[in-house]
C-alpha positions in Angstrom: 2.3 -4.2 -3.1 2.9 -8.3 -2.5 -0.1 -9.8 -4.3 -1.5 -6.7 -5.1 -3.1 -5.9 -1.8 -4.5 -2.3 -1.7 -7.4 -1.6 0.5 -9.8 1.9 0.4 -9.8 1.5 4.7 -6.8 3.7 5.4 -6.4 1.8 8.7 -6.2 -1.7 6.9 -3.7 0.7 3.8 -1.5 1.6 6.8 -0.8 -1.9 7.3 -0.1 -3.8 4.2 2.3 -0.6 3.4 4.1 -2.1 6.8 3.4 -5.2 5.2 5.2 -4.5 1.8 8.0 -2.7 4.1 8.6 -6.4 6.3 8.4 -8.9 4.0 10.6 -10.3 1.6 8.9 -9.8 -1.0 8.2 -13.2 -2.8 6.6 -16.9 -1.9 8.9 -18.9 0.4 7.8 -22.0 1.0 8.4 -23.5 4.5 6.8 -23.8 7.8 9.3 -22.7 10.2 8.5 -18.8 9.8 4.4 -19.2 10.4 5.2 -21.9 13.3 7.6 -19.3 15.1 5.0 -16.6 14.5 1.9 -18.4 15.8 3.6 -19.6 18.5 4.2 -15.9 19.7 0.4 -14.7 18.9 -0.7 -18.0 21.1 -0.8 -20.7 18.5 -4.3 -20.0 17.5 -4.2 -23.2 14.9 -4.4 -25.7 17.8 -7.7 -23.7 18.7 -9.9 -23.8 15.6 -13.1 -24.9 14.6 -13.1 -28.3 12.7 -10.7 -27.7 9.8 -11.4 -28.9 6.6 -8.2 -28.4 4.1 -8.4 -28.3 1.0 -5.5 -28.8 -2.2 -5.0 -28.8 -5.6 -3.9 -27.2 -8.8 -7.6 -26.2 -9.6 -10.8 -26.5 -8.2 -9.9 -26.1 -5.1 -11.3 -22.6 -4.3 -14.3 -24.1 -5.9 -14.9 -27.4 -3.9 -14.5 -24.7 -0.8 -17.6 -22.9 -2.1 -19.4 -25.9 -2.5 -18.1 -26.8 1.4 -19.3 -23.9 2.6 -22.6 -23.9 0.8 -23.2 -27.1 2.5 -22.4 -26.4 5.1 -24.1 -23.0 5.7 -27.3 -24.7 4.5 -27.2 -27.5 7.2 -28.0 -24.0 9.1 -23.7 -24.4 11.0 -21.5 -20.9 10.7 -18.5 -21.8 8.9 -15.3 -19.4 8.7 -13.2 -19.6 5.1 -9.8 -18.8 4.3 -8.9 -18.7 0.5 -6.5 -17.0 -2.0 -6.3 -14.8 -3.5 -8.6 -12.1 -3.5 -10.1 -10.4 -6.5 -10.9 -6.8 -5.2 -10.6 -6.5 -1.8 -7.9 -7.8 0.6 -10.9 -8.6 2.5 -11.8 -11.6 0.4 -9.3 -13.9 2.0 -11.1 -14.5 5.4 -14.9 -15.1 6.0 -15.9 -15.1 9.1 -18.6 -16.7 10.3 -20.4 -16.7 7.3 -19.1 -12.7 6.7 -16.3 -11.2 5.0 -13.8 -9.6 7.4 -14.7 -5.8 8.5 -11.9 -3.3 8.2 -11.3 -2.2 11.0 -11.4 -5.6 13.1 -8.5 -6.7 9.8 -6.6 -3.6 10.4 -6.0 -4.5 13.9 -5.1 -8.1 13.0 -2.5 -7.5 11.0 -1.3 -5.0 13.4 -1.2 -7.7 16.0 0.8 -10.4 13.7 3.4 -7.6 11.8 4.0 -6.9 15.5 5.1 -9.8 16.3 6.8 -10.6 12.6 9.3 -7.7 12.1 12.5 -10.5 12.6 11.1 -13.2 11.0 11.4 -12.6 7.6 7.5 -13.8 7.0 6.0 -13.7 3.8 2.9 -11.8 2.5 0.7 -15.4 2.4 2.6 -16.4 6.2 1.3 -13.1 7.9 -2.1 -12.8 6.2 -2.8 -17.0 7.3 -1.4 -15.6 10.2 -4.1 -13.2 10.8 -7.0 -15.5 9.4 -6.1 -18.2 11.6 -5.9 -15.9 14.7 -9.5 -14.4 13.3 -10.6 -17.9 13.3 -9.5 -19.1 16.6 -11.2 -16.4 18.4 -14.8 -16.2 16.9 -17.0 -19.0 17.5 -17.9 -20.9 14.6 -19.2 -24.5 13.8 -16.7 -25.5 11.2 -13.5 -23.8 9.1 -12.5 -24.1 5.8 -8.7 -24.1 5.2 -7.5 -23.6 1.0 -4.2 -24.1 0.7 -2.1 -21.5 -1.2 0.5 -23.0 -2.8 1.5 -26.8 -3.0 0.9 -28.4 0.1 3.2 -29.8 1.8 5.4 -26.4 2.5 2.5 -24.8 2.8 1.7 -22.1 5.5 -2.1 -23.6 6.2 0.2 -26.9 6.3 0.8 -26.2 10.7 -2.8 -27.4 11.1 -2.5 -30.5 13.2 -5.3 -31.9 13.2 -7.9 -31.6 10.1 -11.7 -33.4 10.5 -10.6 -34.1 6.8 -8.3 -33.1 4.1 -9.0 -33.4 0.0 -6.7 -32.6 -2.9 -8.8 -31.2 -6.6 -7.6 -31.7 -9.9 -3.9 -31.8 -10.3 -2.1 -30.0 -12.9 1.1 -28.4 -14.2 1.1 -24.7 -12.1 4.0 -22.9 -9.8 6.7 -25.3 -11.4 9.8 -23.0 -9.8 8.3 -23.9 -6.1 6.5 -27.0 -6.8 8.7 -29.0 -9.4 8.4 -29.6 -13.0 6.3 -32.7 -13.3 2.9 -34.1 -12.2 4.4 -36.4 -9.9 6.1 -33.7 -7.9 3.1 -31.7 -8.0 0.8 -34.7 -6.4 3.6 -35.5 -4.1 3.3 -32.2 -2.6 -0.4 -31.9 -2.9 -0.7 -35.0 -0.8 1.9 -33.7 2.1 -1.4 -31.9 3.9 -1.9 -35.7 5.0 -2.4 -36.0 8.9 -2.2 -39.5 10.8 -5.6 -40.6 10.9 -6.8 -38.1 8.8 -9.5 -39.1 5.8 -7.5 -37.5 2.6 -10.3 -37.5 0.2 -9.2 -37.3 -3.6 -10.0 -37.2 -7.5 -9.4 -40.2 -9.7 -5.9 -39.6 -11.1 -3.6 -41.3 -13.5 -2.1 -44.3 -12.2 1.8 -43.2 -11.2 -0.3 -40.1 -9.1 -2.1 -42.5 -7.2 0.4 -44.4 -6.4 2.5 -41.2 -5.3 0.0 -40.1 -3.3 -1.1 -43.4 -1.5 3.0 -43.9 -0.5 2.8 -40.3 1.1 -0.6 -40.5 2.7 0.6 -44.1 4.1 4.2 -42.6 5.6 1.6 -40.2 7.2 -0.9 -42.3 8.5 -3.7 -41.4 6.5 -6.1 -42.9 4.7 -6.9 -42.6 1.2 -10.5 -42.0 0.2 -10.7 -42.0 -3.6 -12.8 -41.2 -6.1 -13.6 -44.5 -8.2 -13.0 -46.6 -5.4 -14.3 -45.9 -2.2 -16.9 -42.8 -3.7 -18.1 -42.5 -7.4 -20.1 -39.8 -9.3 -21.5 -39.7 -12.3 -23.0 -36.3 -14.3 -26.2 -36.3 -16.3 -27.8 -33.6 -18.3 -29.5 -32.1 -15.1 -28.3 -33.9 -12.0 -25.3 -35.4 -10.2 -25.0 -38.7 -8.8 -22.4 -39.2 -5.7 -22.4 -42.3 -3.9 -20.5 -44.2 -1.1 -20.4 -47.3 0.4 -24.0 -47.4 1.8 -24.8 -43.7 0.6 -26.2 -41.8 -3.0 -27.3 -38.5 -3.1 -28.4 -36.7 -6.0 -28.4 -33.1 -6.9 -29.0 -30.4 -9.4 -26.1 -29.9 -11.7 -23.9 -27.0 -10.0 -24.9 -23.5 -10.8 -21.3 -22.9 -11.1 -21.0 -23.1 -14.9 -18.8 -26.5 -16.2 -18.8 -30.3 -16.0 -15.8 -29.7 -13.9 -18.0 -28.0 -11.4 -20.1 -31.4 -10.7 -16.8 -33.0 -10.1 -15.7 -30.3 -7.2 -19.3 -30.7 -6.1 -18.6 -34.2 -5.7 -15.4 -34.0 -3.8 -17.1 -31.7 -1.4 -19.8 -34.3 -0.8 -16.5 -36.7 -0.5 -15.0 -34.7 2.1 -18.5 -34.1 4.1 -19.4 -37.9 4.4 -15.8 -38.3 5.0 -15.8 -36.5 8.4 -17.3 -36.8 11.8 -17.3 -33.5 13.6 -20.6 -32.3 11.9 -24.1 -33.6 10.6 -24.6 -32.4 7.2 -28.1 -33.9 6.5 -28.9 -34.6 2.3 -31.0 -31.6 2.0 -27.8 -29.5 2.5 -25.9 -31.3 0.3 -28.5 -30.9 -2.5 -28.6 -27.4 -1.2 -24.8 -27.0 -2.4 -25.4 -27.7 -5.8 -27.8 -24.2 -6.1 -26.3 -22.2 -3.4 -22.3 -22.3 -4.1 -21.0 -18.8 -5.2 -17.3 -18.4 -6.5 -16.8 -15.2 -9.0 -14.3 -15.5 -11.9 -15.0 -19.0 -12.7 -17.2 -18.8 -16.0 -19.0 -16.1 -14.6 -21.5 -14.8 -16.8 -20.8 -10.5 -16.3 -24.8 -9.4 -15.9 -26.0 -5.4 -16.9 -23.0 -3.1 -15.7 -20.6 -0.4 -17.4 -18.7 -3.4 -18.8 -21.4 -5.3 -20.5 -22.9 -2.0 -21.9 -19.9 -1.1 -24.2 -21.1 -4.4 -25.9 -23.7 -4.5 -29.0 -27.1 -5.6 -27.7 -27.6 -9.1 -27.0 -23.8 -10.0 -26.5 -22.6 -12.2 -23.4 -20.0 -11.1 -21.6 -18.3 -14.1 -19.2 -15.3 -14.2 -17.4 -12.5 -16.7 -16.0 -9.5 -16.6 -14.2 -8.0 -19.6 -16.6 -4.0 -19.0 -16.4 -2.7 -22.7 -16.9 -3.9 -25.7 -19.7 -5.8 -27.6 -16.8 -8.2 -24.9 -16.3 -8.3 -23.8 -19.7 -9.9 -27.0 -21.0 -12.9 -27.2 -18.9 -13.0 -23.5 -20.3 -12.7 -24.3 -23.3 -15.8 -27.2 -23.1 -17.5 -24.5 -21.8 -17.1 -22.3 -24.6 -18.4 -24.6 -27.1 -21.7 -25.0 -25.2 -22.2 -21.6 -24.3 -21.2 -20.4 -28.3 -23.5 -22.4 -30.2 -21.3 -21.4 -33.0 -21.5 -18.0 -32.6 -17.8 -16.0 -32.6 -15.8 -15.8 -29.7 -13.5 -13.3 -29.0 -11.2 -13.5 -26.2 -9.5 -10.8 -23.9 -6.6 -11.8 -23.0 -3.8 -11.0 -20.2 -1.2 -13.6 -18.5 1.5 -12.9 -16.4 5.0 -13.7 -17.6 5.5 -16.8 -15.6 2.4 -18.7 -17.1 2.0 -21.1 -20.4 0.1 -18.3 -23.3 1.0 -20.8 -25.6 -0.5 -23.9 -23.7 -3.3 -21.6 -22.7 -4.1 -20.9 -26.8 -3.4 -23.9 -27.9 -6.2 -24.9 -26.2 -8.7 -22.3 -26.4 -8.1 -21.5 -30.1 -10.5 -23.9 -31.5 -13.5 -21.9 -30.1 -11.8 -18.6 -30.6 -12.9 -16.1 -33.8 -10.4 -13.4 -32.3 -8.1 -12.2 -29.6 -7.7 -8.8 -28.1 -4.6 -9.0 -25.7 -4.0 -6.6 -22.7 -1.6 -6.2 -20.1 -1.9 -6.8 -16.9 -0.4 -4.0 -15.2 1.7 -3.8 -12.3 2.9 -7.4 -13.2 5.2 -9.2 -15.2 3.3 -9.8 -17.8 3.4 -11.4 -21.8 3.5 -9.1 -24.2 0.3 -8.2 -25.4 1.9 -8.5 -29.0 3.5 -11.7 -28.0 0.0 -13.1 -27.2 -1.1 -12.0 -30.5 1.9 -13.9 -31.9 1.1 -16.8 -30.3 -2.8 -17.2 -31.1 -1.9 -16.6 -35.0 0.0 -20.1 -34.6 -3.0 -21.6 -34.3 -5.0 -19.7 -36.9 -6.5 -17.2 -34.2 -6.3 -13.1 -35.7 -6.3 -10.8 -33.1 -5.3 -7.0 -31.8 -3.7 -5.3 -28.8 -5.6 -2.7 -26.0 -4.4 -0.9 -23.5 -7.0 -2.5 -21.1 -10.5 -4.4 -20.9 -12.7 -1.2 -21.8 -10.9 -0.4 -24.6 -10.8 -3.9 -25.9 -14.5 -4.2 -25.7 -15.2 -0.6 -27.4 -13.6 -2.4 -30.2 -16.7 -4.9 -30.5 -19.0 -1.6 -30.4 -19.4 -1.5 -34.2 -20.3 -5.5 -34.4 -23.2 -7.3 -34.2 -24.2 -9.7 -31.0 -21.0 -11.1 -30.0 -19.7 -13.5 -26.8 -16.9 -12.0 -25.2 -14.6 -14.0 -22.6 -12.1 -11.8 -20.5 -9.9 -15.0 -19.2 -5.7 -15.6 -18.5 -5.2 -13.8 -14.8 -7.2 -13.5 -11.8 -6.1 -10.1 -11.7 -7.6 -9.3 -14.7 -10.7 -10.9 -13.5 -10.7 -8.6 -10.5 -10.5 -5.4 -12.5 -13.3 -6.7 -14.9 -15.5 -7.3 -11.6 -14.6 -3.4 -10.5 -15.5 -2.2 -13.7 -18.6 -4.1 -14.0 -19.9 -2.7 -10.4 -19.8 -6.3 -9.5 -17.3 -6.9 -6.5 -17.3 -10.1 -4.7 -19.3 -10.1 -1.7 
C-alpha cells in the first residue's frame, strides 16, 4: 500500500486498494497531474479558506500545530492538511477543527480516483486532491496547507493565492527529488513564493538567504525573516517574539525542545504576517499550551507499551529520521536523562543517514536495540548495530518494539526512546492505546 495507507472502514479500504491499483507507485514531483485533476473535480484550490502554507525539512508539521492552536483559540475553525499520518489515513485532513469521518473520506476519494484513472496521479496528488476538495466545500475560517515534499514541485504548490507562506528549518532530507545540497534544498523550499505573498522564514546561513531572497524576488514576494524583520529569544520559562511595533510573550511550548519555541515563533511570524484574520495575543499565548503534534518527543504515558518497562522508567518517542532533527533530539535527551542510561530503539528506512542519525545521538546513548521496520526498505537491524559500535554505542537486535522493551524487563528504572521512522512511531502509538486524535 503507497505510504502505508490501510484503514479498518472497509468503505475508505475499498478505495486506497483502487488507490494502490492507479497509481504509480512512487513520489513524482510536478504540478501538471494535480492541476489536470482539480480542474476536472471543479478546481476546488481557487475556493479555499485563507491558506496558510507551510515548508521545510523539519518543523513544519510542528509550526502547523502551533498555527492551528492559535488559531482555534482566537475561537475561528481552521481545516489542516499534513503528512503523513501515523495510524490512520484519516490524519491527513482536519476539518473544521475534526479529523475526517470515514465515510464522508471514502466518498472523496471515490470522487477524485474517478476522475484520476488516466492521469497517472500519485498517492500524495490524489489524497491533496481529496483534502483540498474537503476543504473547498466546508466552511471554515482559515486552512492550513503543509507541504509534502520540497516545495516548489509540490502538489499543495497549485495554491494561488496564500494569506502567507513560511519555510522551517532547512536540512539535508529527500536528496533523490530535492538535490544533494542545502542550497538546492532552500531553493525549492522557497518556490511556494506567490507575488505579493509575505514568505515568512528562519534565520539561515548566509548563501540560503541569499538563495531564497533571489527566488522569493523573481516571484514577487517578500521576505519576512527571522533576525531582521521578527526576532525571538527563549528563556528558561518563556518566549519572546517581537516585530516592528509588536512583542508577545509566552509560556515555553508544551511540545518538548528548544526547537519547539523556534516553530512557535515562526507561527507567531506567519500570524502577524497576514491579514485575512484577527488573531488577538491571548491566542497566540494560548498556542504555546494548547499545540498537540504526537511523535515529536512525546513522552508514551501508562499503556501496554510503557508497562513492559521496570517501574519508574520513561518511555518517549520521536519520529527523528535525518541529522537535523536528530540534534534537537539529542539536546533533548541530555535534559530529560540527567545522566541516567538511555537506550534507544531503533528503525530507519534504507534511504535515510543511520550513520548521521548515531553519530549524533550516541553521546547520550548507554545502548541500542535495532528493529525493522517492516513492510519497508529498511537498514539492517544488524547494520544499525554496526554502526552505533563506531561510536562506542553496544547494542542488540528484536524483531519489533515489544520485544525490544521486554529486554529492559530484568533492569532497573531506565529511559527508553523509540526514534528513526515515523512509521515506527505510529506502531509504538497503536501499541501504546495511544492513537492520534
Amino acid at each position: 500500500m503507497p505510504d502505508h495507507a490501510t484503514s479498518s472502514s472497509p468503505a475508505v479500504q475499498a478505495q486506497l486498494d483502487r488507490l494502490t491499483a492507479l497509481s504509480p507507485g512512487a513520489d513524482i514531483l510536478g504540478l501538471e497531474r494535480i492541476t489536470a485533476l482539480l480542474s476536472r473535480l471543479g478546481d476546488p484550490h481557487l475556493l479555499l479558506p485563507p491558506v496558510f502554507h507551510v515548508a521545510g525539512t523539519n518543523g513544519k508539521g510542528s509550526t502547523c500545530a502551533f498555527l492551528r492552536a492559535a488559531i482555534e483559540a482566537a475561537g475561528h475553525s481552521v481545516h489542516v492538511y499534513s503528512s503523513p499520518h501515523l495510524v490512520r489515513f484519516n490524519e491527513r485532513i482536519r476539518l473544521a477543527g475534526s479529523l475526517i469521518e470515514d465515510d464522508l473520506l471514502a466518498a472523496l476519494l471515490a470522487e477524485v480516483l474517478d476522475q484520476a484513472a488516466d492521469l497517472q496521479a500519485s498517492f500524495f496528488e490524489v489524497t491533496t486532491a481529496a483534502a483540498l476538495l474537503a476543504f473547498a466545500r466546508t466552511p471554515a475560517a482559515a486552512t492550513i496547507v503543509e507541504v509534502g515534499l520540497g516545495g516548489r514541485l509540490d502538489a499543495t504548490n497549485v495554491i494561488p493565492n496564500p494569506v502567507v507562506t513560511g519555510i522551517a528549518a532547512l536540512g539535508i532530507d529527500h536528496q533523490s527529488f530535492l538535490g544533494d545540497t542545502l542550497l538546492e534544498i532552500a531553493g525549492e523550499k522557497a518556490g511556494i513564493a506567490k507575488p505579493g505573498v509575505p514568505l515568512v522564514t528562519m534565520d539561515y546561513p548566509k548563501a540560503l538567504r541569499a538563495k531564497i531572497a533571489a527566488i522569493a524576488a523573481a516571484a514577487g514576494a517578500p521576505v519576512v525573516a527571522r533576525g531582521t524583520a521578527w526576532t525571538s529569544e527563549t528563556a528558561r520559562a518563556t518566549v519572546r517574539y517581537e516585530d516592528e511595533g509588536f512583542s508577545v510573550v509566552t509560556n515555553r511550548p508544551r511540545l518538548v525542545g528548544a526547537h519547539q519555541s523556534r516553530n512557535l515563533a515562526l507561527a507567531i511570524a506567519m500570524l502577524r504576517h497576514q491579514g485575512a484574520l484577527h488573531i488577538p495575543e491571548a491566542a497566540m499565548r494560548a498556542a504555546a499550551d494548547w499545540a498537540q503534534w504526537p511523535a515529536r518527543m512525546q513522552r508514551l504515558s501508562d499503556g501496554p507499551l510503557l508497562a513492559r518497562l521496570p517501574a519508574g522508567s520513561e518511555l518517549w518517542l520521536d519520529g527523528a529520521h535525518n541529522p537535523n532533527a536528530a540534534k534537537p533530539v539529542e539536546r533533548t535527551l541530555r535534559r530529560i536523562a540527567q545522566g541516567r542510561p538511555v537506550t534507544l530503539v531503533m528503525g530507519m528506512l534504507a534511504n535515510k543517514d543511520a550513520d548521521a542519525v548515531l553519530r549524533i545521538l550516541s553521546p547520550s546513548l548507554a545502548r541500542i536495540i535495532a528493529i525493522p521496520v517492516e513492510g519497508h526498505a529498511h537498514h539492517a537491524p544488524q547494520a544499525l548495530v554496526e554502526i552505533a559500535a563506531r561510536y562506542d554505542v553496544q547494542g542488540d537486535v528484536a524483531p519489533g518494539i515489544a520485544d525490544a522493551l521486554d529486554r529492559l524487563s530484568t533492569q532497573g528504572p531506565s529511559v527508553v526512546l523509540i526514534a528513526g521512522s515515523l512509521y515506527i512511531a505510529g506502531e509504538a502509538l497503536v501499541a501504546n492505546d495511544q492513537p492520534p486524535d
